[in-house]
Residue frames as a rotation matrix with the C-alpha (Angstrom) as fourth column:
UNK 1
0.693 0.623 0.363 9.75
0.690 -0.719 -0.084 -22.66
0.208 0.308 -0.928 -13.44
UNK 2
-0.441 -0.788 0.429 12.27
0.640 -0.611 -0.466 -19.61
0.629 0.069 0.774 -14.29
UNK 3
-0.615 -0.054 -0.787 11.99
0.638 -0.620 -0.457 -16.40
-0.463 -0.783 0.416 -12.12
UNK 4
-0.947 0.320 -0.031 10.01
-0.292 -0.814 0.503 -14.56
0.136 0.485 0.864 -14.93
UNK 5
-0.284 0.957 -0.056 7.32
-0.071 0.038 0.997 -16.84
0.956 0.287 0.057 -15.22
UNK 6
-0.240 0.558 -0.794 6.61
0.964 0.233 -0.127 -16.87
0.114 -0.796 -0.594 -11.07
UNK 7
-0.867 -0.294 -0.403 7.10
0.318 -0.948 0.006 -13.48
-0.384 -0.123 0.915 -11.30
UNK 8
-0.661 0.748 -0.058 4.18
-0.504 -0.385 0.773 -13.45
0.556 0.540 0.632 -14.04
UNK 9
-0.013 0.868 -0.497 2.10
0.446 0.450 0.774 -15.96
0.895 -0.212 -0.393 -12.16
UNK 10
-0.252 0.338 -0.907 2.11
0.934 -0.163 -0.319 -14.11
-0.255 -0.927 -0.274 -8.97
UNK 11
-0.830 0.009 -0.558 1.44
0.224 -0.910 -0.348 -10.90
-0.511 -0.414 0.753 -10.15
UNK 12
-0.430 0.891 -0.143 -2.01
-0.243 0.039 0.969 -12.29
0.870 0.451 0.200 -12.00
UNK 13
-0.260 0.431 -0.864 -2.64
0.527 0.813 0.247 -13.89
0.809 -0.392 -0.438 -9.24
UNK 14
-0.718 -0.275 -0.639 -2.38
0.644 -0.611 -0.461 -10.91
-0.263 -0.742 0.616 -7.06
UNK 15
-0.971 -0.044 -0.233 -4.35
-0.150 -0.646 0.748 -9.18
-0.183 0.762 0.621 -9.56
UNK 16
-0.431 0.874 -0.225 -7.37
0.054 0.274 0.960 -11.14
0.901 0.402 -0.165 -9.57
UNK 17
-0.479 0.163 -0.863 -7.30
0.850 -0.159 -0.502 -11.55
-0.219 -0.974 -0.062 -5.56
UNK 18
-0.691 0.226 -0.686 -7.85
0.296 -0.778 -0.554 -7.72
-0.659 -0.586 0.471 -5.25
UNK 19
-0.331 0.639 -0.695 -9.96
0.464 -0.531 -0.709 -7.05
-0.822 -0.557 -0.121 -8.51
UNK 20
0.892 0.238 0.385 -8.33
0.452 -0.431 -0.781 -4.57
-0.020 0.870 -0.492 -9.84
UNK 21
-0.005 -0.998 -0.066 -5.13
0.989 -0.015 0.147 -2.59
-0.148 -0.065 0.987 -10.89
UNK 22
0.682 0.230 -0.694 -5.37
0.251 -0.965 -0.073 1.12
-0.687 -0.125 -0.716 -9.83
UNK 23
0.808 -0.241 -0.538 -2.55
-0.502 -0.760 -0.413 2.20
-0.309 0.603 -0.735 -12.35
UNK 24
0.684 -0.729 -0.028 0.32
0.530 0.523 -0.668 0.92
0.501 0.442 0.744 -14.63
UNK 25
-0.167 -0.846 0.507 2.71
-0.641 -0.297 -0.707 2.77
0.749 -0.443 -0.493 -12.17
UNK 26
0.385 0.007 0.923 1.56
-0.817 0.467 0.337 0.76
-0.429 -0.884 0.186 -9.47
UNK 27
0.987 0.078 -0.141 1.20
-0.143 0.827 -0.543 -2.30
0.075 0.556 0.828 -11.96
UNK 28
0.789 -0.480 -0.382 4.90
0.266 0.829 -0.492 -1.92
0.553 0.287 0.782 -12.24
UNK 29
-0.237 -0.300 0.924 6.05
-0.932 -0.197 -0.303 -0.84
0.273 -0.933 -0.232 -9.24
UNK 30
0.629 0.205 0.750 4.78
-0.431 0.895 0.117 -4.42
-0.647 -0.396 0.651 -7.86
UNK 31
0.969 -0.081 -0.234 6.78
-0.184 0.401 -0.897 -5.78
0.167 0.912 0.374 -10.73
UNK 32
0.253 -0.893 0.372 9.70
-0.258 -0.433 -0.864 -4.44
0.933 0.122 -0.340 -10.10
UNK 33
0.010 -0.245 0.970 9.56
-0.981 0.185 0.056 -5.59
-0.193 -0.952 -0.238 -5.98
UNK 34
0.884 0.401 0.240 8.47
-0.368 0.914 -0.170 -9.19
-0.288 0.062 0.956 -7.41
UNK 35
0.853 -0.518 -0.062 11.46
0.051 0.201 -0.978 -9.36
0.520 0.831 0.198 -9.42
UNK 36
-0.147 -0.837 0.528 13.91
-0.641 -0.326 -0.695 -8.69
0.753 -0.440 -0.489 -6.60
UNK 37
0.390 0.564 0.728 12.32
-0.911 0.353 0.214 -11.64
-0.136 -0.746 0.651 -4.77
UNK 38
-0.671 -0.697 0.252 14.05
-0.582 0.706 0.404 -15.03
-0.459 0.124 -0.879 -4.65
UNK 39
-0.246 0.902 -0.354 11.90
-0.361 0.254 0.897 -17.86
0.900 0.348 0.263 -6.67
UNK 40
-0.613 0.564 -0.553 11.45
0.780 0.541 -0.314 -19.66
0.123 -0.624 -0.772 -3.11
UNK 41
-0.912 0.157 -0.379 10.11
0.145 -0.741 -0.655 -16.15
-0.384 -0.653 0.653 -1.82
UNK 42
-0.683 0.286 -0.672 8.09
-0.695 0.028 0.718 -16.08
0.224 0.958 0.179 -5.30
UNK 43
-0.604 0.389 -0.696 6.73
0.032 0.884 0.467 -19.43
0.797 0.260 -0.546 -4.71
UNK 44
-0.804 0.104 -0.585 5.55
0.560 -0.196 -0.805 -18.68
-0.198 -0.975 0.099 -0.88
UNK 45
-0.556 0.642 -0.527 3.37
-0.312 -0.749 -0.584 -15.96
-0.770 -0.160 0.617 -2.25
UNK 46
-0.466 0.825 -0.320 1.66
-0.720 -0.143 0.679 -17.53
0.514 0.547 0.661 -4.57
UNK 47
-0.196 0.689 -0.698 0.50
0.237 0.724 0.648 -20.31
0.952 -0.038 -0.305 -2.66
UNK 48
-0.567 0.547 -0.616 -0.76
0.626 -0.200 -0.754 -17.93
-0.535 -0.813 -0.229 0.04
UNK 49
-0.550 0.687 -0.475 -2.64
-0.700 -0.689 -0.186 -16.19
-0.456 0.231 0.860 -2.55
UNK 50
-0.758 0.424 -0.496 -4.17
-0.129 0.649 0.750 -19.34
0.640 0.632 -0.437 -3.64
């Protein structure tokens, strides 16, 4: 798995956890910190948000 697609699967996954998504600035503001994350770092958070 490439760095985009953990990138996409943690930030659904983050996404359902809480709910909801208070604004597309936040939306990609979180994007934009995911993306500067290694994939181990990447991989760590999703399976504590599982």
């Amino acid at each position: 798995m490439n760095n985009k697609e953990l990138v996409d699967q943690v930030s659904t996954s983050l996404i359902k956890k809480s709910g909801k998504l208070e604004s597309r600035k936040s939306w990609l503001a979180m994007r934009n910190y995911l993306q500067q994350l290694s994939d181990e770092q990447l991989k760590s958070i999703l399976k504590d948000s599982a």
